[in-house]
C-alpha positions as CSV (number, residue, x, y, z in Angstrom):
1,X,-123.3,90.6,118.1
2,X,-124.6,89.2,114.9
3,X,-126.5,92.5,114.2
4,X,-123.2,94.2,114.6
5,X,-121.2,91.6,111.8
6,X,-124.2,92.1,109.7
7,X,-123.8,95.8,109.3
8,X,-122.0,97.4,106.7
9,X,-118.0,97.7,108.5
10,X,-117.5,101.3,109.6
11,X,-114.9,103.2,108.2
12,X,-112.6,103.9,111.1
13,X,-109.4,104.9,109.0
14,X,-108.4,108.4,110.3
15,X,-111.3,108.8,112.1
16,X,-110.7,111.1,115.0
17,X,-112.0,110.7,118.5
18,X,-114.5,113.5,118.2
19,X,-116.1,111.8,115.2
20,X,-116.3,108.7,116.8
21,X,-118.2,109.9,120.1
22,X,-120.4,111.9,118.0
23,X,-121.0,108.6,115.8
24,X,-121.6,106.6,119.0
25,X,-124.4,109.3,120.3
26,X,-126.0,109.3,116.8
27,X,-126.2,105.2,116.7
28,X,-124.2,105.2,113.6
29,X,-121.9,103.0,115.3
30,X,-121.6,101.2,118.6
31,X,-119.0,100.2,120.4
32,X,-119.1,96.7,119.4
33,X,-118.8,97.7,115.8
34,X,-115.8,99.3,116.9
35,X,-114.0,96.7,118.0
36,X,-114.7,94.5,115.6
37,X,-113.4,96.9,113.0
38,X,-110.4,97.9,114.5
39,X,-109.8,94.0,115.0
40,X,-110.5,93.4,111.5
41,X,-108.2,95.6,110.5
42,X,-105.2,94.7,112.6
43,X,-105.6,91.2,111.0
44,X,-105.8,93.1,107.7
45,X,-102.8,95.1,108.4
46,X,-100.8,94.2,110.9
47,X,-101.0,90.3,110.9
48,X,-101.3,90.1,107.0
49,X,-101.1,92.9,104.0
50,X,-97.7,95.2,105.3
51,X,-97.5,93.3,108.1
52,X,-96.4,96.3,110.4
53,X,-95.9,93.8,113.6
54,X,-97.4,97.1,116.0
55,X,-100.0,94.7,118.2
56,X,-98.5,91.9,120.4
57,X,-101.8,91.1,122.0
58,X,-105.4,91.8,121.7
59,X,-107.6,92.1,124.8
60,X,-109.5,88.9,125.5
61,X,-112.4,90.7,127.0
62,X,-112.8,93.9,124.5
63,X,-116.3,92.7,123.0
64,X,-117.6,92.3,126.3
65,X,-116.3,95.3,127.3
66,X,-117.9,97.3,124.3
67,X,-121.5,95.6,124.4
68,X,-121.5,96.6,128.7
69,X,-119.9,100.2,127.1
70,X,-123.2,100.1,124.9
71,X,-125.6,99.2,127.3
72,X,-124.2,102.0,129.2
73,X,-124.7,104.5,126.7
74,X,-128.3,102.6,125.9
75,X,-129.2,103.6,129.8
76,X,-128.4,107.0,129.4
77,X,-125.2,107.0,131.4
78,X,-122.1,108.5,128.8
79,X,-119.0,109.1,130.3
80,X,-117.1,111.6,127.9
81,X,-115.9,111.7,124.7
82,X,-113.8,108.2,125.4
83,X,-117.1,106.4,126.1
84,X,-116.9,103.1,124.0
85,X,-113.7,104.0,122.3
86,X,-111.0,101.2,121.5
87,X,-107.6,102.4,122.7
88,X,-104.0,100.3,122.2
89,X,-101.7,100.2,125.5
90,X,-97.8,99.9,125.0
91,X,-96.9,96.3,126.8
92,X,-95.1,97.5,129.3
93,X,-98.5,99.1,130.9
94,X,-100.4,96.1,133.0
95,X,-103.5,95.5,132.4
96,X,-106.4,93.4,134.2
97,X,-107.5,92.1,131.5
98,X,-105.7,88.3,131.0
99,X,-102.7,89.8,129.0
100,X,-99.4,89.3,129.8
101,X,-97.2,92.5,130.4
102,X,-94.4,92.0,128.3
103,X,-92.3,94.5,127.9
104,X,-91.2,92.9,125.2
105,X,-88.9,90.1,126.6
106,X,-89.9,86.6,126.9
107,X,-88.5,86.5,130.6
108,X,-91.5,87.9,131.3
109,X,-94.6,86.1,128.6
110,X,-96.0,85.0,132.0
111,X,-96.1,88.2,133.5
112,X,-100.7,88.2,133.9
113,X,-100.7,90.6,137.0
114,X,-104.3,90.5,137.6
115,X,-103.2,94.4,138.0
116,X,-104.6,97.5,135.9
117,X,-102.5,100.4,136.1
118,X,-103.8,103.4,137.5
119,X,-103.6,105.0,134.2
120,X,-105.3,102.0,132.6
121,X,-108.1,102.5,135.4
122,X,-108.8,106.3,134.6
123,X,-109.0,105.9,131.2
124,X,-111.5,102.6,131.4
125,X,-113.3,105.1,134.4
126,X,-113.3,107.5,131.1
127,X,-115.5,105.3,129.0
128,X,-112.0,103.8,126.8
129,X,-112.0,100.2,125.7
130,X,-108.8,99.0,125.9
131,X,-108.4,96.4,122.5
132,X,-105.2,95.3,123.5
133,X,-100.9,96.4,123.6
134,X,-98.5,97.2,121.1
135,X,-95.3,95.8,120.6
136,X,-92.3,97.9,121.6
137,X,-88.5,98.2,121.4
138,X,-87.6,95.3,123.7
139,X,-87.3,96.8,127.4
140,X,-88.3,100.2,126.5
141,X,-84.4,100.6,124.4
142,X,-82.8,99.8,127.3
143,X,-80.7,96.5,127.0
144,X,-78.0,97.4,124.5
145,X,-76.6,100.7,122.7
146,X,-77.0,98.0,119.9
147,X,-81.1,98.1,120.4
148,X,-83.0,97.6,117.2
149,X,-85.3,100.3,117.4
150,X,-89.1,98.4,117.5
151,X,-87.9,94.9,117.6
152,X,-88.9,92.7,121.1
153,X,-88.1,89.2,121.1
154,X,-91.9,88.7,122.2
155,X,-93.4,90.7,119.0
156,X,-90.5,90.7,116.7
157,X,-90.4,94.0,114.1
158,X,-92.3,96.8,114.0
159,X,-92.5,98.5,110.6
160,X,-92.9,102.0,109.6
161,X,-96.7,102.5,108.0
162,X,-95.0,104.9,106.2
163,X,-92.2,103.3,104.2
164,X,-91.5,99.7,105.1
165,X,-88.0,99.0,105.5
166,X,-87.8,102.2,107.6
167,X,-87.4,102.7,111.4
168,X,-90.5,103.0,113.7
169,X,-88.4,104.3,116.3
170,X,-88.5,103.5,119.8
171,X,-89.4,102.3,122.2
172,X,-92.8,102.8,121.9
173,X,-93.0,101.8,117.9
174,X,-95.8,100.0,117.9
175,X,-97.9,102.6,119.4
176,X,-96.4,104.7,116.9
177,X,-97.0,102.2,113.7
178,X,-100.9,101.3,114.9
179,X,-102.6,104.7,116.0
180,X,-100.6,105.9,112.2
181,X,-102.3,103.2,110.5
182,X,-105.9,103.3,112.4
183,X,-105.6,100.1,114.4
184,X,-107.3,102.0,117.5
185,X,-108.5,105.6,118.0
186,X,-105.7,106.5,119.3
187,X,-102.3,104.9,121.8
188,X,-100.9,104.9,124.9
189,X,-96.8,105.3,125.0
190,X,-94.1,106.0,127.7
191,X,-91.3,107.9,127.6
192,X,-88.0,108.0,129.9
193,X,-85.9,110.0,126.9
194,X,-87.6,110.3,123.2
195,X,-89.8,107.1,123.4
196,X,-93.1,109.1,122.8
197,X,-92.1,111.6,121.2
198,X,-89.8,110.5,118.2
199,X,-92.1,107.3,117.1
200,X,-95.0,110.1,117.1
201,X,-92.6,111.7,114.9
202,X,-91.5,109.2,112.8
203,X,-95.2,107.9,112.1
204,X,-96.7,111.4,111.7
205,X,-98.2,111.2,115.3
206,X,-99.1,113.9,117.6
207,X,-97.2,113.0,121.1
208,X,-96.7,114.3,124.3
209,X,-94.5,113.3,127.1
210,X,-95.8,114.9,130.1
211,X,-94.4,116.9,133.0
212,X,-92.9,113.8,134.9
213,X,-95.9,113.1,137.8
214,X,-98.8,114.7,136.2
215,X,-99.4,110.6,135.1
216,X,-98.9,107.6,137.2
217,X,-96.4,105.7,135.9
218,X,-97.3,102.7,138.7
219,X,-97.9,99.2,137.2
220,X,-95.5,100.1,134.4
221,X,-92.8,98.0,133.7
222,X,-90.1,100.9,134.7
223,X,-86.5,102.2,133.6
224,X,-86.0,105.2,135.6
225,X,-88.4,107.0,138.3
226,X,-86.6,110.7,137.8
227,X,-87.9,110.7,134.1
228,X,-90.4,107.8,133.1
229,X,-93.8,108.6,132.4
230,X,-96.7,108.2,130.3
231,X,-97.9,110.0,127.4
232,X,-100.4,109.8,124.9
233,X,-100.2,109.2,120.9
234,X,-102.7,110.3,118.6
235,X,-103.2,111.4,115.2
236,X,-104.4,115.2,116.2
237,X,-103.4,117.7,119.0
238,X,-107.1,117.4,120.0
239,X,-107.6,113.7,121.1
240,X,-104.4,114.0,122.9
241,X,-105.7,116.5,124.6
242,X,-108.9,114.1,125.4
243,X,-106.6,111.5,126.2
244,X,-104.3,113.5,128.7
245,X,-107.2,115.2,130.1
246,X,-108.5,111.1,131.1
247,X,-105.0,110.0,132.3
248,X,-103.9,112.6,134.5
249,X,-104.2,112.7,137.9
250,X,-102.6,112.2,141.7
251,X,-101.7,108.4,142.6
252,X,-101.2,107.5,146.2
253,X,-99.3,104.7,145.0
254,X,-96.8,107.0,143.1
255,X,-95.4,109.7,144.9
256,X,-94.5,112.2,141.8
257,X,-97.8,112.7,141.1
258,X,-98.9,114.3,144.8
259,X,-99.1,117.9,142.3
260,X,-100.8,116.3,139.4
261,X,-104.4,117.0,140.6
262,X,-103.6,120.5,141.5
263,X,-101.7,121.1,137.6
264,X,-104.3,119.2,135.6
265,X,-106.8,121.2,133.9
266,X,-109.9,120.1,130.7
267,X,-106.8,120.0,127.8
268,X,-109.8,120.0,126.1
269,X,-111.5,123.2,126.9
270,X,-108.1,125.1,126.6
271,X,-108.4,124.7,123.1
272,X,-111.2,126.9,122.2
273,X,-110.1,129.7,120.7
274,X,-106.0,128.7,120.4
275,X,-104.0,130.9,118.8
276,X,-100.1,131.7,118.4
277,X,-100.5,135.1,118.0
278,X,-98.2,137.2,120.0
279,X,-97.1,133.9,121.2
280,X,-93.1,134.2,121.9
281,X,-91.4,131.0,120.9
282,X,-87.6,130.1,121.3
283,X,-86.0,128.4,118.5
284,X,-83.3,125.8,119.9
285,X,-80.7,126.6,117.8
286,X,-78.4,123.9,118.9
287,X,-81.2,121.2,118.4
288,X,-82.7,123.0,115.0
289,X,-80.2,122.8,112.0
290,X,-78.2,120.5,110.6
291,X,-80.5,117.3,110.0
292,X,-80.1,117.6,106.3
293,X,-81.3,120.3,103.8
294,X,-84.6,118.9,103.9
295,X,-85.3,119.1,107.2
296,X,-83.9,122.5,107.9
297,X,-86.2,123.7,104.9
298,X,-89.3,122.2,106.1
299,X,-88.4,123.7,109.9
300,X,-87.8,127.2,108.4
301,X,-91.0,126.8,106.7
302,X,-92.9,126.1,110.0
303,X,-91.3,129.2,111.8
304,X,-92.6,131.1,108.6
305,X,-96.2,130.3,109.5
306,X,-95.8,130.6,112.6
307,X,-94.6,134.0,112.5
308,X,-97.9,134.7,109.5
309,X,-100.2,133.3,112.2
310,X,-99.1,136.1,114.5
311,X,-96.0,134.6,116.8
312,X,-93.1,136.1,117.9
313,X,-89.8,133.7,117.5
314,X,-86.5,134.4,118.5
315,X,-83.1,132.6,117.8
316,X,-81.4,131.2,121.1
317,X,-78.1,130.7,119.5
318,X,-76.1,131.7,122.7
319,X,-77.6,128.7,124.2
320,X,-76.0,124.7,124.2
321,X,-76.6,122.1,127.1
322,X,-73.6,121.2,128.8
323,X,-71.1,118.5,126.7
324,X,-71.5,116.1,129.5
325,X,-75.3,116.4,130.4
326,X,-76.0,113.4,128.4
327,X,-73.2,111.4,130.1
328,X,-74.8,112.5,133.4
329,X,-78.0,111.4,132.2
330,X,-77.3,107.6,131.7
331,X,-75.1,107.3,134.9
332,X,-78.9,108.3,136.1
333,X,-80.6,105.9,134.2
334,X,-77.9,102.7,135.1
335,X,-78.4,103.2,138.4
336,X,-82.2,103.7,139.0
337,X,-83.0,100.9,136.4
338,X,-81.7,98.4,138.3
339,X,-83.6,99.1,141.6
340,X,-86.3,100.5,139.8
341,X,-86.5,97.0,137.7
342,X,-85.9,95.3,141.2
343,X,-88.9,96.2,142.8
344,X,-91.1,95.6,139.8
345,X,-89.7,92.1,139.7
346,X,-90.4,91.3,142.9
347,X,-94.1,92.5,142.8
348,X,-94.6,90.2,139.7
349,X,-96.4,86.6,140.0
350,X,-94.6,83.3,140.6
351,X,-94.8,82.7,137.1
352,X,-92.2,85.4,136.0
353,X,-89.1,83.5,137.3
354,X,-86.6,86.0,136.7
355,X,-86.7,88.2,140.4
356,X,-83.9,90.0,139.6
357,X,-81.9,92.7,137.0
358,X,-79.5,89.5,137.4
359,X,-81.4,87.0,136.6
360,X,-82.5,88.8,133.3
361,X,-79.4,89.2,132.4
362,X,-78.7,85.4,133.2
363,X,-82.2,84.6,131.0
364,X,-81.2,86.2,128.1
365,X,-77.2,83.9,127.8
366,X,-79.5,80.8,128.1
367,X,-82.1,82.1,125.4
368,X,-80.8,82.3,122.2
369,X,-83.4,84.5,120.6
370,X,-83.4,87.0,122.9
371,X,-79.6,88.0,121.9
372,X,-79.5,86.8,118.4
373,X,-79.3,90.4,116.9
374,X,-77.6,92.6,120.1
375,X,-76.1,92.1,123.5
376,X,-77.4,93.6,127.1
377,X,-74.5,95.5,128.1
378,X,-76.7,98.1,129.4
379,X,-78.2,95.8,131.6
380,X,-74.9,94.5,132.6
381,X,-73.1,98.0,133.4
382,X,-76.9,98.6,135.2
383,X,-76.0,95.7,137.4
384,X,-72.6,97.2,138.3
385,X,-74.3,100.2,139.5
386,X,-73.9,101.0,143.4
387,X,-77.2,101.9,144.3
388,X,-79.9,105.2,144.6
389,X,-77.3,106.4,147.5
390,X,-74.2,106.4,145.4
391,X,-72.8,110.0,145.5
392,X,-71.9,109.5,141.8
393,X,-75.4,109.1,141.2
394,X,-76.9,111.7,143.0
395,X,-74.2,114.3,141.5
396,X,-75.1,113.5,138.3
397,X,-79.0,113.7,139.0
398,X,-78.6,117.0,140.7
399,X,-76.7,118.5,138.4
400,X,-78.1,117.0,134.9
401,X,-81.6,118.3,136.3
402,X,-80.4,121.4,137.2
403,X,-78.6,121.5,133.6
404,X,-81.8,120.8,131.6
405,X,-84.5,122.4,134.0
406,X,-83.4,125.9,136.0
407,X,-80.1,126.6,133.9
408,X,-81.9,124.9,131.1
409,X,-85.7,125.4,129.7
410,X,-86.3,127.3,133.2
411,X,-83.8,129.8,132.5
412,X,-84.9,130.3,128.8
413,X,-88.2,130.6,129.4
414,X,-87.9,133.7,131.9
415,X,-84.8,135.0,130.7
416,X,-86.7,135.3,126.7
417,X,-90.2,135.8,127.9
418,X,-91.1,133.0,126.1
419,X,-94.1,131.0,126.0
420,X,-91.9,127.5,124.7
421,X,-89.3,126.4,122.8
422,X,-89.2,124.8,120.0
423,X,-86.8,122.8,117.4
424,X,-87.6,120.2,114.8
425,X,-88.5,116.8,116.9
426,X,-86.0,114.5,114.7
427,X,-85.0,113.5,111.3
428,X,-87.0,111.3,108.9
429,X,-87.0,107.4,109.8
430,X,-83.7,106.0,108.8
431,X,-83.4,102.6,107.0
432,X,-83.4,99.3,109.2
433,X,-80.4,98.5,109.6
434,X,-79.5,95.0,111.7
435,X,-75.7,96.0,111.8
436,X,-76.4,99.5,112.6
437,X,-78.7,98.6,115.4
438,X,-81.9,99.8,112.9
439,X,-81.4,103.6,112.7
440,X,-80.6,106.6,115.0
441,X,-83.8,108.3,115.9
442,X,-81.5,112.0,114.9
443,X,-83.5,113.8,118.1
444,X,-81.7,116.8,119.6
445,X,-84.1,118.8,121.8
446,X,-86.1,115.3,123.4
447,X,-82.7,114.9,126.0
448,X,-83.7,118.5,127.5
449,X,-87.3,118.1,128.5
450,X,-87.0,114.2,129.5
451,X,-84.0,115.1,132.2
452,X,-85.4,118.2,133.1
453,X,-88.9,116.0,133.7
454,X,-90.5,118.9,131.5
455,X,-93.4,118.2,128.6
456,X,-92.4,118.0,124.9
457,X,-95.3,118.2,122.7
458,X,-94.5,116.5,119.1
459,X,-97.0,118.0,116.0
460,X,-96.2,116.7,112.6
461,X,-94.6,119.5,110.4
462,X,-94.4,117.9,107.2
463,X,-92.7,115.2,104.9
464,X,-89.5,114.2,103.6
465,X,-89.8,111.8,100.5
466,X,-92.7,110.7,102.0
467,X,-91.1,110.6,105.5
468,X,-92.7,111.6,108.5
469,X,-91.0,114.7,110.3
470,X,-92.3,116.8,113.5
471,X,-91.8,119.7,115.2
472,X,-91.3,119.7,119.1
473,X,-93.0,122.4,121.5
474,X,-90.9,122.3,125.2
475,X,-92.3,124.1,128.4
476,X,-91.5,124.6,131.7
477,X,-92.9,121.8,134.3
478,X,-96.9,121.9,134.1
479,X,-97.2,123.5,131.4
480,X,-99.1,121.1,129.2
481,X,-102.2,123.5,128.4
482,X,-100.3,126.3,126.9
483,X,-98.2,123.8,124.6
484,X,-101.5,122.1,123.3
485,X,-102.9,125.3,122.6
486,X,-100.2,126.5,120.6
487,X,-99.5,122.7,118.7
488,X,-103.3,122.8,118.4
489,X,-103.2,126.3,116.7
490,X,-100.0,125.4,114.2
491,X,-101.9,121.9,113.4
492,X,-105.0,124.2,112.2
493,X,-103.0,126.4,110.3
494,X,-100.7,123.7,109.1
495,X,-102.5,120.1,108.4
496,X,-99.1,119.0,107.8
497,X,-100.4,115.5,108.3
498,X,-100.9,112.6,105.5
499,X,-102.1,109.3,106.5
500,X,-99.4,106.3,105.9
501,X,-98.4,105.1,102.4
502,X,-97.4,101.8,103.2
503,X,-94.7,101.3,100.1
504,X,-92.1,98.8,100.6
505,X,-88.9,101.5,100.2
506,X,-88.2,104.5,98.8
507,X,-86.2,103.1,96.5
508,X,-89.0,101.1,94.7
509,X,-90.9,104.4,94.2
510,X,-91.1,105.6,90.6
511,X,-89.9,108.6,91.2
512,X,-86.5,106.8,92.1
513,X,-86.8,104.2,89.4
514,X,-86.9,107.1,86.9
515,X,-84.1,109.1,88.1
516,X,-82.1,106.0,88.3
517,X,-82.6,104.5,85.4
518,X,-79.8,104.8,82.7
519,X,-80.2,108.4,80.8
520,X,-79.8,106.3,77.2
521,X,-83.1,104.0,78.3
522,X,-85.0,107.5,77.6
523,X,-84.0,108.1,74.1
C-alpha cells in the first residue's frame, strides 16, 4: 500500500478500459493504484472542486479487493480485460459489499442486504472492482411527474460535468455525471424507459439498454419487470461492449433471462472489422426533427457520414406510434411497480421498516426532506392500482408491446430491410429548474425500444454550446451485436466525443458575455 501512495498518481482521466488492462499486464499500474486514484479524484471532483454529487457511497472493501485482484494477476491467473478494473454501480444494484442499497430514498439508508446481484457477481467473476454506487434520480424517476431529474434525498443533486446548472438526466445521473468525469472506468445504469440511455446522452456517454432478459435485473431495486433492466455506461462503444459481454447471461432467479445465454455472443470480438457500409438504417422521422435548429443540424450531419462511410438510410415518415402508446405504457408501469416494489420490500432486512408501496408512501408525509421539492403521486396512483391480473393492465401490456415491438420496430425492420433505426437520442441538457421539476430529458425514440423490451444503443453525435447530444441506434430483440458494430463503426468515423468542461453555465461563458454586453461598451 505505501509503495502504491508513493508512486507518481496515474492518469486515469479518459482512460479507456483497453488501456487500462494493457497498463495492468505491463505493471505500469496495479489495481491498487487504481483505486486510489479514482478515489482521489472523486474527493477532488465530486466531494470538492464542481462538486457533481454522482457517488453516494464508496465501497468499504475496494483496496482489499484490488491488492487480492493483484495478487491474482501476480499468480498468473487474469481474468479478461475487467481484471482489476474499478467500476461505479447505480444504488439501486445490491451489493455484498457493506453498502446500503439506496435507491435513493432514505426509507431504505439501512437497506445492507448482504446480497450481490447476479449482475454484480458476473462482473466481480470478470475481474471488475466494484469502488462503490452512484447517486440517482430518487426511485429510479418514479415518485412524481414533478421528479427532479438526479436529485435523491439520500445523495442530493447530481450535476452535469458538462455545464453545471444543467440536467444530468435521469434516473441513472450519477452514473452518467461520474464515468463523464473519470470517477471509474466505466458505470453500471438501469433503465425501465430512457434512464440509460438519455444521461449517457446528456453526459456524452455511450449507453445501451439491453434487450429486456439478456441481464438479470434480480437484486435490483425494481419499477417494472416487462421493461427494467440493466445496461452499461461508458465513454466508448468498445468498453460497453466489454462490459455487456461480462454482464449478460441466464439467471435461474430471473425468469426473462432463460434466452440470454443462447443470444449472448463476445460484443467484443463482433467489433473487428465494423463497418456501416451497405448497412440500411431507418431514420425515425417522428422521433428525428424538431429538437431545435441545432439539433436537427447536428443529426443531418451524422446521416451525412453515415451515408460517406457507405450506409444506406431511408426516411420512415409514414410511420408514428400510436397517440395512446404512452398512456398504455404508465397504466403498465403503476401497476407492476407496486407488486414489483412489494416483493422487493419484503425480501429486504428488518432494518428497512418500510414493507410496503404503502408504507413508503406513509415514510415520505412524516419525512420532510423527502418531499420538500415534489410530491409521490405516482406512488400513490401506483397504490390504487388493482393488481398484475387487472384486465386493464394486461390490455394495455398486450397491446403497448405489440404497438412498439411487431407493429412497431419488428415491423420496420422487415418491412424496410433494415439493419436499425435510428433518430437523435434527445436534446441538450436543459437548465435545473426546481419549479419545472429540473428539465425534460426531450427523448422521442427511447419510449419505443423500452416498451417493446428492444436494445437502444446511445453514441455521442456531437455538441450544442458545449452540450452533450447523442444519436440512438434501435434493433429488434437480441440484436445487441449488430447495433455495437454499427455505433462502434460511426464512433470511429465520428470521435464526436469531448471530455467535460465543467463551467458553471453557459451564460458565464465569454462567448455570451460578449454577445451580451451593450454594443456602445465596444466603441
Amino acid at each position: 500500500m505505501g509503495e502504491a501512495r508513493a508512486a507518481r498518481p496515474y492518469d486515469v482521466v479518459e482512460t479507456s478500459i483497453s488501456q487500462l488492462a494493457a497498463d495492468l499486464a505491463s505493471g505500469k499500474v496495479t489495481s491498487e493504484a487504481l483505486v486510489i486514484a479514482y478515489e482521489a479524484r472523486i474527493v477532488t471532483v465530486d466531494r470538492a472542486g464542481p462538486r457533481l454529487n454522482s457517488v453516494i457511497s464508496l465501497n468499504p472493501r475496494a483496496i482489499a479487493d484490488a491488492r487480492q485482484s493483484d495478487a491474482e494477476r501476480r499468480a498468473g491467473r487474469v481474468r479478461g480485460p475487467l481484471h482489476g478494473v474499478p467500476l461505479l454501480i447505480k444504488d439501486n444494484i445490491e451489493s455484498a459489499d457493506g453498502a446500503a442499497t439506496t435507491a435513493g430514498s432514505l426509507a431504505l439508508a439501512a437497506n445492507v442486504t448482504g446480497r450481490a446481484a447476479p449482475v454484480v457477481r458476473r462482473l466481480a467473476d470478470a475481474g471488475a472492482i466494484i469502488l462503490g454506487k452512484t447517486n440517482l434520480s430518487e426511485w429510479a424517476n418514479f415518485r412524481s411527474s414533478g421528479s427532479i431529474g438526479g436529485w435523491s434525498a439520500v445523495g442530493g443533486l447530481v450535476r452535469n460535468p458538462y455545464v453545471l446548472d444543467r440536467s444530468a438526466a435521469g434516473s441513472s445521473s450519477g452514473t452518467g455525471a461520474a464515468i463523464a468525469a473519470s470517477l471509474a472506468a466505466a458505470g453500471v445504469g438501469t433503465e425501465t424507459d430512457g434512464s440509460v440511455t438519455a444521461p449517457a446522452s446528456f453526459s456524452g456517454l455511450v449507453g445501451l439498454k439491453p434487450t429486456v432478459g439478456l441481464v438479470s435485473r434480480s437484486r435490483i431495486v425494481p419499477i417494472a419487470h416487462s421493461q427494467d433492466t440493466p445496461g452499461p455506461m461508458t465513454r466508448s462503444v468498445e468498453d460497453a461492449a466489454i462490459l455487456l459481454t461480462a454482464m449478460a447471461g441466464c439467471d435461474p432467479s430471473d425468469p426473462a433471462t432463460a434466452e440470454a445465454d443462447a443470444h449472448k455472443t463476445d460484443y467484443v470480438a463482433v467489433l473487428e472489422g465494423a463497418s456501416v457500409k451497405g448497412r440500411r438504417l431507418g431514420v425515425l422521422t417522428y422521433a428525428a426533427a424538431g429538437f431545435s435548429p441545432a439539433v436537427d443540424a447536428l443529426f443531418a450531419d451524422a446521416v451525412a457520414k453515415l451515408k460517406a462511410q457507405g450506409a444506406e438510410v431511408i426516411e420512415l415518415k409514414d410511420f408514428q406510434p400510436p397517440d395512446n402508446l404512452r398512456a398504455q405504457e404508465f397504466t403498465v408501469l403503476l401497476t407492476e411497480f407496486k407488486a414489483d416494489i412489494n416483493a422487493y420490500l419484503a425480501s429486504t432486512p428488518p432494518t428497512v421498516t418500510a414493507r410496503t408501496l404503502a408504507d413508503l408512501i406513509a415514510f415520505n408525509r412524516a419525512n420532510p426532506r423527502e418531499l420538500a421539492l415534489f410530491g409521490q403521486e405516482t406512488f400513490e396512483r401506483a397504490e390504487a392500482t388493482a393488481g398484475l391480473t387487472d384486465p386493464d393492465y394486461l390490455q394495455a401490456r398486450a397491446d403497448s408491446q405489440r404497438a412498439a415491438g411487431a407493429d412497431g420496430i419488428d415491423r420496420l425492420v422487415a418491412e424496410y430491410d433494415l439493419d436499425a433505426l435510428i433518430a437523435p437520442a434527445y436534446g441538450p441538457a436543459a437548465r435545473i429548474d426546481w419549479g419545472a421539476g429540473g428539465g425534460g430529458h426531450g427523448g422521442r425514440a427511447s419510449s419505443l425500444a423500452a416498451i417493446a423490451g428492444y436494445p437502444n444503443l446511445v453514441v455521442p453525435m456531437g455538441l450544442v454550446r458545449g452540450l452533450p447530444v447523442g444519436i440512438g441506434f434501435l434493433g429488434p430483440a437480441w440484436s445487441e451485436a449488430r447495433l455495437l458494430q454499427i455505433g462502434y463503426a460511426f464512433e470511429q468515423a465520428t470521435h464526436a466525443r469531448r471530455p467535460p468542461t465543467y463551467i458553471p453555465s453557459l451564460e458565464s461563458t465569454p462567448e455570451f458575455l460578449d454577445a451580451t454586453a451593450p454594443f456602445s461598451a465596444k466603441l
